[in-house]
KEMI-581058 format. One record per residue (C-alpha): x, y, z; residue in three letters; residue number from 1. Coordinates in pm, 1 decimal, padded with zeros to 6 digits, always signed. Layout:
! KEMI-581058
u = X; v = Y; w = Z; rest = ALA; nr = NUM
...
***
This chain:
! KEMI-581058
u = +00000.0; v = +00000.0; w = +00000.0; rest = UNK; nr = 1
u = +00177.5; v = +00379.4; w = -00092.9; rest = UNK; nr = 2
u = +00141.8; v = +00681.7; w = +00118.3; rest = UNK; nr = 3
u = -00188.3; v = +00861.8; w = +00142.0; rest = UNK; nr = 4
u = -00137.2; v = +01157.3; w = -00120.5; rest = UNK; nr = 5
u = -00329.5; v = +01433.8; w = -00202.0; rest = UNK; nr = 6
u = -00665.0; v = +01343.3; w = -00439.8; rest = UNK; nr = 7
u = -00737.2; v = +01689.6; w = -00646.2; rest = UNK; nr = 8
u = -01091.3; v = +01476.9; w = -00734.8; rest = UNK; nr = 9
u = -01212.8; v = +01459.8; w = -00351.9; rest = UNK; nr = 10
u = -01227.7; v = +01664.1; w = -00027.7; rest = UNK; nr = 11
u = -01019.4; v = +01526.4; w = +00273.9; rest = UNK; nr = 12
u = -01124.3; v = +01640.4; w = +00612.1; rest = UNK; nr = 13
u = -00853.6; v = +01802.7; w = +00806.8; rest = UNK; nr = 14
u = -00690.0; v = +01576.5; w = +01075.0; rest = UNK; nr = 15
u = -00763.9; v = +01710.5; w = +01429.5; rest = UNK; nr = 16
u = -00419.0; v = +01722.9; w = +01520.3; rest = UNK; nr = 17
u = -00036.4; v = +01647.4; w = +01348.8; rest = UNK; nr = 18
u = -00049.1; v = +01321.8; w = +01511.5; rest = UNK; nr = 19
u = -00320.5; v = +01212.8; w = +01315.3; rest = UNK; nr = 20
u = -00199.4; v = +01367.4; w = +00963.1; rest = UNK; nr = 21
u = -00119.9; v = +01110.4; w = +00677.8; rest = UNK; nr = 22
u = -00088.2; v = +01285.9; w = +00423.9; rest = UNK; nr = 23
u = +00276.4; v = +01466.2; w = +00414.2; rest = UNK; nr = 24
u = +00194.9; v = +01873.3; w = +00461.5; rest = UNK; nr = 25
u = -00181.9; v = +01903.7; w = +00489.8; rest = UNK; nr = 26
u = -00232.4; v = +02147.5; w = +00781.1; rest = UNK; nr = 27
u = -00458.5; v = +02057.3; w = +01071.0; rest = UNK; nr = 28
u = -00737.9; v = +02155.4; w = +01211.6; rest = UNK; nr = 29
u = -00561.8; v = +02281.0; w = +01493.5; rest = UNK; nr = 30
u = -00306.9; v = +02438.0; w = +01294.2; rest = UNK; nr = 31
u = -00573.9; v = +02638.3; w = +01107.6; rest = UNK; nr = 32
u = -00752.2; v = +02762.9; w = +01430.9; rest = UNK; nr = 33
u = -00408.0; v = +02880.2; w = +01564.0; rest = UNK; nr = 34
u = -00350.8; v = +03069.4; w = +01258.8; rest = UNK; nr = 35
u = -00661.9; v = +03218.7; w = +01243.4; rest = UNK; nr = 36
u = -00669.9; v = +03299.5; w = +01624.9; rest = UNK; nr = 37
u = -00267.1; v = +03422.3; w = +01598.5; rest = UNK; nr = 38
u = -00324.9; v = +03673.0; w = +01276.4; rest = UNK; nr = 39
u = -00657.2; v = +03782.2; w = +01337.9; rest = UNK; nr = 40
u = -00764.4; v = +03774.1; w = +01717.1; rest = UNK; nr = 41
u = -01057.2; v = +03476.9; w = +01588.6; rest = UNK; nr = 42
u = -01067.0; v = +03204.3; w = +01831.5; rest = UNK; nr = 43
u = -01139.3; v = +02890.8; w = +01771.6; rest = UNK; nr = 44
u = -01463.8; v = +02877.9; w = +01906.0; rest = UNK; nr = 45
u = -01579.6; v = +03099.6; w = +01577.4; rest = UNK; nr = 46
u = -01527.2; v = +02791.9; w = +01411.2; rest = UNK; nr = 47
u = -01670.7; v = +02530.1; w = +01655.2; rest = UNK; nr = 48
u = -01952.8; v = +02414.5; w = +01450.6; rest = UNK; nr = 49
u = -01703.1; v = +02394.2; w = +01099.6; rest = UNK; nr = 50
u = -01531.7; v = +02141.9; w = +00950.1; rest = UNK; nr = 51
u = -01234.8; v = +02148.5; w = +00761.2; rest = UNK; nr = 52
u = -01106.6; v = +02004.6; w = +00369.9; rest = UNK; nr = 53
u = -00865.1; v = +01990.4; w = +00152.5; rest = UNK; nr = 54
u = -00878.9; v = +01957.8; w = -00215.2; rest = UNK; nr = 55
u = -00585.4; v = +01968.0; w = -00371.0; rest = UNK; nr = 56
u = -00266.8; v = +02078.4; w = -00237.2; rest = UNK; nr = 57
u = -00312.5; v = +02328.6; w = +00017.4; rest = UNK; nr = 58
u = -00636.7; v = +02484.7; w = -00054.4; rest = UNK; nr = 59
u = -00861.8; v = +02452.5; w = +00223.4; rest = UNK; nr = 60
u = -01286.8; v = +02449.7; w = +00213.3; rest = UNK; nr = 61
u = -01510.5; v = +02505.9; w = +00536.9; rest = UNK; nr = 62
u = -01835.8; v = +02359.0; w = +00597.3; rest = UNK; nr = 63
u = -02079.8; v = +02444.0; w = +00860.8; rest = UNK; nr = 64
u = -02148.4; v = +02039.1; w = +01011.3; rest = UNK; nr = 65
u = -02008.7; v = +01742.3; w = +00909.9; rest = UNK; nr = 66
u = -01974.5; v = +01480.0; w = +00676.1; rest = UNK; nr = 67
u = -01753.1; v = +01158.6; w = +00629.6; rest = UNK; nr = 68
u = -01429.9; v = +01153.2; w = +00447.0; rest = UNK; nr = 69
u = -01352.2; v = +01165.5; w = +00198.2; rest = UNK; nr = 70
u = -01606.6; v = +01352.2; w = -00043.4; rest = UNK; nr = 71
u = -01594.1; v = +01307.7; w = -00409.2; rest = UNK; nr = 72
u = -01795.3; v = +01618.4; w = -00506.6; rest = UNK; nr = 73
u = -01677.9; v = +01964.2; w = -00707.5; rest = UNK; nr = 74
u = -01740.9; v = +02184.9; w = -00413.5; rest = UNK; nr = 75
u = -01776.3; v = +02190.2; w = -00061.3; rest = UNK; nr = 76
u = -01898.0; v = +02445.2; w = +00149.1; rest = UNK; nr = 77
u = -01677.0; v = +02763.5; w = +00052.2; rest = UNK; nr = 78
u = -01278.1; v = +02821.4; w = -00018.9; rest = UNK; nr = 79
u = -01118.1; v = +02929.5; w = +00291.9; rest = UNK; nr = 80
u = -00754.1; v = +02980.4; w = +00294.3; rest = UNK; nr = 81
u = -00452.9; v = +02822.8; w = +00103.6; rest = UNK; nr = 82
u = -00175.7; v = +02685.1; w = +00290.2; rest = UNK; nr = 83
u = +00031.6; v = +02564.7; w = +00066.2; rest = UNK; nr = 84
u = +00287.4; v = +02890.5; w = +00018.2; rest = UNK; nr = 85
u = +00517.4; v = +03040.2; w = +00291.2; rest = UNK; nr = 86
u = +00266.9; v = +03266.2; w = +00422.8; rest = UNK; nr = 87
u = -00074.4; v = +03115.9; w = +00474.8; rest = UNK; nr = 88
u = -00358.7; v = +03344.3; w = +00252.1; rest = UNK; nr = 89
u = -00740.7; v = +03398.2; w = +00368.5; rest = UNK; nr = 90
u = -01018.2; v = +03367.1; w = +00076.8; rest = UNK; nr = 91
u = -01185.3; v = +03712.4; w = +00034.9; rest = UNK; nr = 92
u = -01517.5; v = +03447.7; w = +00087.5; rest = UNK; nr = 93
u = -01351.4; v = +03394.3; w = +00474.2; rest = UNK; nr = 94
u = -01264.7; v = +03770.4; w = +00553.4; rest = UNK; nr = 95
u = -01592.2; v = +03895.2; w = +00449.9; rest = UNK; nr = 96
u = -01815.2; v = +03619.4; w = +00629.8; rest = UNK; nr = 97
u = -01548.8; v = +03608.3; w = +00955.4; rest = UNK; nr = 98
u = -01389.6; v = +03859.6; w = +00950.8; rest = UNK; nr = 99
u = -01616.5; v = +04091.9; w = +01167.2; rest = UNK; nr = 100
u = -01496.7; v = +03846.8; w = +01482.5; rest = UNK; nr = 101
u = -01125.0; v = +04016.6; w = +01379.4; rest = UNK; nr = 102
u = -00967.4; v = +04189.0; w = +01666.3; rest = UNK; nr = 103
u = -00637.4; v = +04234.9; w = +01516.6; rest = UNK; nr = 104
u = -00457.7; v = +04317.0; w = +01206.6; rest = UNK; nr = 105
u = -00784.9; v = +04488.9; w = +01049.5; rest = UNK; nr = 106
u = -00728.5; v = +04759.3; w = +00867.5; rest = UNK; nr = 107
u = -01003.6; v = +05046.2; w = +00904.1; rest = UNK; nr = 108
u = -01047.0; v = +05247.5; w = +00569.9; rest = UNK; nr = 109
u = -01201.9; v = +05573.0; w = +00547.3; rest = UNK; nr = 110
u = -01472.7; v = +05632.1; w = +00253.6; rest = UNK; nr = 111
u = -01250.7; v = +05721.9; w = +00010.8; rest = UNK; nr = 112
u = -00973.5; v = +05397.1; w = +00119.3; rest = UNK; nr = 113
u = -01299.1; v = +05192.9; w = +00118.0; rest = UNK; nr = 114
u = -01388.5; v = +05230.8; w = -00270.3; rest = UNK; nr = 115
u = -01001.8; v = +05238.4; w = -00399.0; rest = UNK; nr = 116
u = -00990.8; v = +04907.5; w = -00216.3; rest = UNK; nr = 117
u = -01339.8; v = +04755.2; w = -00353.9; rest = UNK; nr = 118
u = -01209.9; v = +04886.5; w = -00704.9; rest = UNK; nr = 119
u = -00899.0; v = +04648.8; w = -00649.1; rest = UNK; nr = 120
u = -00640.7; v = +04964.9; w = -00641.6; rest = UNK; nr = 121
u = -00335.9; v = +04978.1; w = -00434.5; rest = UNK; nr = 122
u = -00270.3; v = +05265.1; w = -00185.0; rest = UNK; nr = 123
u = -00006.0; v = +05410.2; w = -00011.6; rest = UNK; nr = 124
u = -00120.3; v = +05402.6; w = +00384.6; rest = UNK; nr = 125
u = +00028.7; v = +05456.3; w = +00712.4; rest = UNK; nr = 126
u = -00058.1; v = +05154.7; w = +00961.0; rest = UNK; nr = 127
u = +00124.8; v = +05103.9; w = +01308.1; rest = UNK; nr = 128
u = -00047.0; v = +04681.8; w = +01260.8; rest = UNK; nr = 129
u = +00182.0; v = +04412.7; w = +01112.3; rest = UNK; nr = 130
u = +00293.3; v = +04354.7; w = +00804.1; rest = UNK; nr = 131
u = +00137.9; v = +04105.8; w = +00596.5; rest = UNK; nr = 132
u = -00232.1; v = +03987.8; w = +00522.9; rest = UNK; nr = 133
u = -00530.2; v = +04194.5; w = +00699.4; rest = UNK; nr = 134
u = -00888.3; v = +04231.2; w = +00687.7; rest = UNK; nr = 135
u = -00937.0; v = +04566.8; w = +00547.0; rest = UNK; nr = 136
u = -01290.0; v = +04686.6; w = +00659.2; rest = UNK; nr = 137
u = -01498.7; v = +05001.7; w = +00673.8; rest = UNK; nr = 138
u = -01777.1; v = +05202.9; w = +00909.3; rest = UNK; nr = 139
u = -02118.4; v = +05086.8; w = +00749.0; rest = UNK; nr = 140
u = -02432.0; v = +05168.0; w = +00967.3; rest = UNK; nr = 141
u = -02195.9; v = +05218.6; w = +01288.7; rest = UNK; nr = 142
u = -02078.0; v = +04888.1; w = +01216.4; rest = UNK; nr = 143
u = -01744.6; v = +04775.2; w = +01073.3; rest = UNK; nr = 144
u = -01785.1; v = +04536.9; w = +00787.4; rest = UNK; nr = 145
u = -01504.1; v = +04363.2; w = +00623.5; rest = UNK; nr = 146
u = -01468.3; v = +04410.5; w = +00259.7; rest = UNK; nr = 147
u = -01170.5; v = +04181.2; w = +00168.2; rest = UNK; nr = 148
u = -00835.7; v = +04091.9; w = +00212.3; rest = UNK; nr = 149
u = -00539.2; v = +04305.2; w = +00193.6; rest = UNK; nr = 150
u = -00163.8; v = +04232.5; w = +00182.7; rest = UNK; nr = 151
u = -00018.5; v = +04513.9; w = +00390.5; rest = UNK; nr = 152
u = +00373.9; v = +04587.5; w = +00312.3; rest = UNK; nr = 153
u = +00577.7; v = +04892.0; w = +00330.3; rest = UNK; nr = 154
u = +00316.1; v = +05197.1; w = +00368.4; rest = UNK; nr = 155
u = +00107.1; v = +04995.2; w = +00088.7; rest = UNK; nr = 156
u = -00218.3; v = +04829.0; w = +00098.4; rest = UNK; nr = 157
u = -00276.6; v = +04567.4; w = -00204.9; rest = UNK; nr = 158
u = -00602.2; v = +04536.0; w = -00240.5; rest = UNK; nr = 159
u = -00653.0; v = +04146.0; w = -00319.4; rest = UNK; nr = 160
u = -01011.8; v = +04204.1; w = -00457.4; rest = UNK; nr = 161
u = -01111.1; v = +03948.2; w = -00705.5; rest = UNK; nr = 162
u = -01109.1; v = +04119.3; w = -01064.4; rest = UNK; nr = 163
u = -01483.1; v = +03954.2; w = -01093.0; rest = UNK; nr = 164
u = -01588.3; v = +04095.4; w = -00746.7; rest = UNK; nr = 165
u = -01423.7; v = +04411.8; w = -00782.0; rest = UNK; nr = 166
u = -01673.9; v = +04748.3; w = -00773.9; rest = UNK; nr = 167
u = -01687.1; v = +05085.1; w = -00839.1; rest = UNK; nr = 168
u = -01873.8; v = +05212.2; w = -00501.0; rest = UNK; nr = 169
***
Protein backbone atom coordinates (compact mmCIF):
# COMPACT_ATOMS: atom_id res chain seq x y z
CA UNK A 1 0.00 0.00 0.00
CA UNK A 2 1.78 3.79 -0.93
CA UNK A 3 1.42 6.82 1.18
CA UNK A 4 -1.88 8.62 1.42
CA UNK A 5 -1.37 11.57 -1.21
CA UNK A 6 -3.30 14.34 -2.02
CA UNK A 7 -6.65 13.43 -4.40
CA UNK A 8 -7.37 16.90 -6.46
CA UNK A 9 -10.91 14.77 -7.35
CA UNK A 10 -12.13 14.60 -3.52
CA UNK A 11 -12.28 16.64 -0.28
CA UNK A 12 -10.19 15.26 2.74
CA UNK A 13 -11.24 16.40 6.12
CA UNK A 14 -8.54 18.03 8.07
CA UNK A 15 -6.90 15.76 10.75
CA UNK A 16 -7.64 17.10 14.30
CA UNK A 17 -4.19 17.23 15.20
CA UNK A 18 -0.36 16.47 13.49
CA UNK A 19 -0.49 13.22 15.12
CA UNK A 20 -3.20 12.13 13.15
CA UNK A 21 -1.99 13.67 9.63
CA UNK A 22 -1.20 11.10 6.78
CA UNK A 23 -0.88 12.86 4.24
CA UNK A 24 2.76 14.66 4.14
CA UNK A 25 1.95 18.73 4.62
CA UNK A 26 -1.82 19.04 4.90
CA UNK A 27 -2.32 21.47 7.81
CA UNK A 28 -4.58 20.57 10.71
CA UNK A 29 -7.38 21.55 12.12
CA UNK A 30 -5.62 22.81 14.94
CA UNK A 31 -3.07 24.38 12.94
CA UNK A 32 -5.74 26.38 11.08
CA UNK A 33 -7.52 27.63 14.31
CA UNK A 34 -4.08 28.80 15.64
CA UNK A 35 -3.51 30.69 12.59
CA UNK A 36 -6.62 32.19 12.43
CA UNK A 37 -6.70 32.99 16.25
CA UNK A 38 -2.67 34.22 15.99
CA UNK A 39 -3.25 36.73 12.76
CA UNK A 40 -6.57 37.82 13.38
CA UNK A 41 -7.64 37.74 17.17
CA UNK A 42 -10.57 34.77 15.89
CA UNK A 43 -10.67 32.04 18.31
CA UNK A 44 -11.39 28.91 17.72
CA UNK A 45 -14.64 28.78 19.06
CA UNK A 46 -15.80 31.00 15.77
CA UNK A 47 -15.27 27.92 14.11
CA UNK A 48 -16.71 25.30 16.55
CA UNK A 49 -19.53 24.14 14.51
CA UNK A 50 -17.03 23.94 11.00
CA UNK A 51 -15.32 21.42 9.50
CA UNK A 52 -12.35 21.49 7.61
CA UNK A 53 -11.07 20.05 3.70
CA UNK A 54 -8.65 19.90 1.53
CA UNK A 55 -8.79 19.58 -2.15
CA UNK A 56 -5.85 19.68 -3.71
CA UNK A 57 -2.67 20.78 -2.37
CA UNK A 58 -3.12 23.29 0.17
CA UNK A 59 -6.37 24.85 -0.54
CA UNK A 60 -8.62 24.53 2.23
CA UNK A 61 -12.87 24.50 2.13
CA UNK A 62 -15.11 25.06 5.37
CA UNK A 63 -18.36 23.59 5.97
CA UNK A 64 -20.80 24.44 8.61
CA UNK A 65 -21.48 20.39 10.11
CA UNK A 66 -20.09 17.42 9.10
CA UNK A 67 -19.74 14.80 6.76
CA UNK A 68 -17.53 11.59 6.30
CA UNK A 69 -14.30 11.53 4.47
CA UNK A 70 -13.52 11.66 1.98
CA UNK A 71 -16.07 13.52 -0.43
CA UNK A 72 -15.94 13.08 -4.09
CA UNK A 73 -17.95 16.18 -5.07
CA UNK A 74 -16.78 19.64 -7.07
CA UNK A 75 -17.41 21.85 -4.14
CA UNK A 76 -17.76 21.90 -0.61
CA UNK A 77 -18.98 24.45 1.49
CA UNK A 78 -16.77 27.63 0.52
CA UNK A 79 -12.78 28.21 -0.19
CA UNK A 80 -11.18 29.30 2.92
CA UNK A 81 -7.54 29.80 2.94
CA UNK A 82 -4.53 28.23 1.04
CA UNK A 83 -1.76 26.85 2.90
CA UNK A 84 0.32 25.65 0.66
CA UNK A 85 2.87 28.91 0.18
CA UNK A 86 5.17 30.40 2.91
CA UNK A 87 2.67 32.66 4.23
CA UNK A 88 -0.74 31.16 4.75
CA UNK A 89 -3.59 33.44 2.52
CA UNK A 90 -7.41 33.98 3.69
CA UNK A 91 -10.18 33.67 0.77
CA UNK A 92 -11.85 37.12 0.35
CA UNK A 93 -15.17 34.48 0.87
CA UNK A 94 -13.51 33.94 4.74
CA UNK A 95 -12.65 37.70 5.53
CA UNK A 96 -15.92 38.95 4.50
CA UNK A 97 -18.15 36.19 6.30
CA UNK A 98 -15.49 36.08 9.55
CA UNK A 99 -13.90 38.60 9.51
CA UNK A 100 -16.16 40.92 11.67
CA UNK A 101 -14.97 38.47 14.82
CA UNK A 102 -11.25 40.17 13.79
CA UNK A 103 -9.67 41.89 16.66
CA UNK A 104 -6.37 42.35 15.17
CA UNK A 105 -4.58 43.17 12.07
CA UNK A 106 -7.85 44.89 10.50
CA UNK A 107 -7.28 47.59 8.67
CA UNK A 108 -10.04 50.46 9.04
CA UNK A 109 -10.47 52.47 5.70
CA UNK A 110 -12.02 55.73 5.47
CA UNK A 111 -14.73 56.32 2.54
CA UNK A 112 -12.51 57.22 0.11
CA UNK A 113 -9.74 53.97 1.19
CA UNK A 114 -12.99 51.93 1.18
CA UNK A 115 -13.88 52.31 -2.70
CA UNK A 116 -10.02 52.38 -3.99
CA UNK A 117 -9.91 49.07 -2.16
CA UNK A 118 -13.40 47.55 -3.54
CA UNK A 119 -12.10 48.87 -7.05
CA UNK A 120 -8.99 46.49 -6.49
CA UNK A 121 -6.41 49.65 -6.42
CA UNK A 122 -3.36 49.78 -4.34
CA UNK A 123 -2.70 52.65 -1.85
CA UNK A 124 -0.06 54.10 -0.12
CA UNK A 125 -1.20 54.03 3.85
CA UNK A 126 0.29 54.56 7.12
CA UNK A 127 -0.58 51.55 9.61
CA UNK A 128 1.25 51.04 13.08
CA UNK A 129 -0.47 46.82 12.61
CA UNK A 130 1.82 44.13 11.12
CA UNK A 131 2.93 43.55 8.04
CA UNK A 132 1.38 41.06 5.97
CA UNK A 133 -2.32 39.88 5.23
CA UNK A 134 -5.30 41.95 6.99
CA UNK A 135 -8.88 42.31 6.88
CA UNK A 136 -9.37 45.67 5.47
CA UNK A 137 -12.90 46.87 6.59
CA UNK A 138 -14.99 50.02 6.74
CA UNK A 139 -17.77 52.03 9.09
CA UNK A 140 -21.18 50.87 7.49
CA UNK A 141 -24.32 51.68 9.67
CA UNK A 142 -21.96 52.19 12.89
CA UNK A 143 -20.78 48.88 12.16
CA UNK A 144 -17.45 47.75 10.73
CA UNK A 145 -17.85 45.37 7.87
CA UNK A 146 -15.04 43.63 6.24
CA UNK A 147 -14.68 44.11 2.60
CA UNK A 148 -11.71 41.81 1.68
CA UNK A 149 -8.36 40.92 2.12
CA UNK A 150 -5.39 43.05 1.94
CA UNK A 151 -1.64 42.33 1.83
CA UNK A 152 -0.18 45.14 3.91
CA UNK A 153 3.74 45.87 3.12
CA UNK A 154 5.78 48.92 3.30
CA UNK A 155 3.16 51.97 3.68
CA UNK A 156 1.07 49.95 0.89
CA UNK A 157 -2.18 48.29 0.98
CA UNK A 158 -2.77 45.67 -2.05
CA UNK A 159 -6.02 45.36 -2.41
CA UNK A 160 -6.53 41.46 -3.19
CA UNK A 161 -10.12 42.04 -4.57
CA UNK A 162 -11.11 39.48 -7.05
CA UNK A 163 -11.09 41.19 -10.64
CA UNK A 164 -14.83 39.54 -10.93
CA UNK A 165 -15.88 40.95 -7.47
CA UNK A 166 -14.24 44.12 -7.82
CA UNK A 167 -16.74 47.48 -7.74
CA UNK A 168 -16.87 50.85 -8.39
CA UNK A 169 -18.74 52.12 -5.01
Amino acid sequence: MSDPTNDGQQFDRLPATSDERRVEGRATRREVLDWWDERFGIGPETFENYSFWEKGKGKIWILRGDLDSPVRVEALGMTFLRTRQEHWKPTTNAVQRFGRDATRNVVELDRDAARRFARGEDQELEWDGDWGYVVAAHELAGATEPLGVGLYLRGELQSLVPSGRQRDI
